[in-house]
C-alpha positions, 0 to 999 in steps of 0.5 A: 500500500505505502508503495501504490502511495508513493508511485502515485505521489511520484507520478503526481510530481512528475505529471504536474512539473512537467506541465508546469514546464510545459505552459511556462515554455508557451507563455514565453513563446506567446510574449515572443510571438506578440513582440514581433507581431505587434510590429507587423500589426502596428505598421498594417494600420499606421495610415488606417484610423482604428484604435490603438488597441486593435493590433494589440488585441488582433496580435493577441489573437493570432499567435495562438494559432501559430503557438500550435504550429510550432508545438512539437519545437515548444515540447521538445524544448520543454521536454529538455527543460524539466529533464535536465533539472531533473537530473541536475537536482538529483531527483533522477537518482531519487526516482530510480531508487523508488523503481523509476527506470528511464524508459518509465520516466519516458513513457509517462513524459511521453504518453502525456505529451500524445495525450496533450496533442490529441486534447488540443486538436479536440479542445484548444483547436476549434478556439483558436481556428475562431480566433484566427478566423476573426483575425482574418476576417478584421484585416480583409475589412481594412485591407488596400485591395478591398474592392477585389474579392474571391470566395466560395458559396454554395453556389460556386466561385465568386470574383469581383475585380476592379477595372480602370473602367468598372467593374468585372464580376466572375462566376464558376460552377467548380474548380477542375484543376487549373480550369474553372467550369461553367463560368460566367463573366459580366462586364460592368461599366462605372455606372454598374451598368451591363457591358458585356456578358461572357459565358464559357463551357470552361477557363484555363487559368493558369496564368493571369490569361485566362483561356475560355473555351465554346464561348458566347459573348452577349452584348446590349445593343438597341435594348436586346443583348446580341450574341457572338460566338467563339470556340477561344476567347481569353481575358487577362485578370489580376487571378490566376491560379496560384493566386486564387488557390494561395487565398483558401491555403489558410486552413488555421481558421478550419477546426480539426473537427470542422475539417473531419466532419464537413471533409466532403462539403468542402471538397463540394464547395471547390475547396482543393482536394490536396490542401483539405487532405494536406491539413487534416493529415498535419493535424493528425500527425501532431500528437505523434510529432509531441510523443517523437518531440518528447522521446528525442528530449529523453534521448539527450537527457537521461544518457548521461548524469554529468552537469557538465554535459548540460551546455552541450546537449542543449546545443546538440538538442537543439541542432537536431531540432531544427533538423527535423523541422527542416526535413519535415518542411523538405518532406511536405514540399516534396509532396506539394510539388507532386513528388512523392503522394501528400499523405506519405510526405506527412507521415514519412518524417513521423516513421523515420523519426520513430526508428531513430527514438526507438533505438535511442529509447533502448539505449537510455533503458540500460542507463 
């Protein structure tokens, strides 16, 4: 009984330092994140007459979102923190004496971490999609380029682009890879007043010349709109596909729930197939990311009791961190460019990364 009591005392300490730690690491990165982006705000609205707290509350609401992002470096950096003054106050030796091996410590430190991944894709996600959708929708309001919009309903593609003489608004059934389908151009003078009317059995576009194909171009002549008609037509706009596509890339204002339980109402509403996938498998990787994080920190830490080693696995640590982080973003761009399928892009650093922990968890295991 006294050693179920101590295990649990034990378990207490480590869950709740650790944690401890852990949201200390992310309120430093959460005043680092508000610094450097409050400049950014700051000049965004130097010339808008707003109040001055609006960059700070708009700062305040957008780091959160990134805090995610960065969430297996926050844990790793965590993780190293409390293991190292683990070991340097000697608690390390104290725990072991009450049947703590490492490989326990790893897995207790370890599983909390898979754990604290799943309950902020589940819990702290959908916030911080709201916040960051608010953030988003703020800035477009005061945004230069106001007057040109792209969206989505569900009823297609929307675009409205200013000319030097009125106004083009655009309409499209769906997205097809560089193509828009069933689209319709109106023309509009600055009195709103109907130009021309294009209407195209498809658009590549590509490049801000936008090819249309089986075209019919009515123009109001007399009070009756005549019609011409053209297998080719092409329009130069200020879109083009990279462009459109880049607009609906943000995907932190979509909630890990949202993505799973309306997957299908977004790929209907012309939402990218690649993208949508993209960021749902990102979000599922991240508590295995937090557990490999917290394994690599373990790794460095609890091979060695020497103090003086305490500089040199920090670097160490560190070094390898960035590593991983590069060639998880090396990975993820190969599959945007088509190189290897997105799903394998996402999930090949998380596979090799557990290779590597799992032979240096062994090896801390006979320490």
């Amino acid at each position: 009984m006294k050693q179920k009591n101590m295990n649990k005392i034990i378990l207490n300490y480590l869950l709740k330092n650790f944690l401890k730690t852990f949201f200390v690491v992310i309120f430093i990165a959460y005043c680092f994140g508000v610094i450097l982006n409050l400049f950014e705000e700051i000049e965004f609205f130097k010339n808008i007459n707003v109040s001055p707290f609006t960059p700070l509350i708009l700062t305040s609401i957008y780091i959160p979102s990134i805090i995610i992002k960065i969430l297996p470096f926050i844990i790793f950096i965590s993780s190293l923190w409390f293991m190292l003054s683990l070991r340097n106050s000697k608690d390390l030796l104290t725990l072991k004496v009450f049947g703590f091996s490492n490989i326990k410590i790893f897995f207790i430190l370890a599983f909390t971490s898979f754990i604290l991944g799943w309950i902020i894709l589940i819990a702290i996600n959908p916030l911080t999609s709201s916040m960051s959708k608010y953030y988003e929708k703020t800035k477009s309001n005061y945004s230069r380029d106001i007057d040109h919009l792209v969206t989505f309903t569900k009823n297609g593609l929307w675009i409205k682009e200013n000319l030097n003489k009125g106004q083009r608004i655009i309409s499209a059934k769906k997205p097809e890879g560089f193509k828009l389908i069933e689209v319709m151009i109106l023309h509009l003078d600055e009195n709103s007043k109907l130009v021309e009317k294009i209407v195209a059995e498809e658009a590549n576009i590509k490049s801000n010349k936008w090819d249309l194909k089986n075209v019919q171009i009515l123009m109001p002549a007399d009070g009756v709109l005549k019609t011409k008609k053209k297998d080719n037509y092409e329009i130069t706009s200020i879109y083009d596909f990279e462009k459109i596509n880049s607009l609906f890339k943000n995907f932190n204002t979509v909630s890990f729930i949202k993505l799973i339980t309306n997957y299908n109402d977004f790929i209907k509403n012309g939402y990218s197939k690649i993208f949508l996938t993209q960021s749902l498998h990102l979000m599922l990787s991240l508590p295995f990311f937090l557990f490999l994080m917290t394994a690599l920190a373990s790794i460095f830490t609890l091979n060695s009791l020497q103090k003086s080693d305490n500089f040199k696995l920090i670097v160490l640590g560190l070094i390898t961190c960035v590593l991983t982080f590069y060639l998880k973003d090396l990975s993820l761009a190969l599959g945007q460019t088509d190189r290897i399928p997105i799903i394998l892009a996402i999930w090949s650093p998380v596979i090799a990364l557990s290779f590597f922990t799992f032979i240096g968890v062994l090896q801390i295991n006979e320490k």
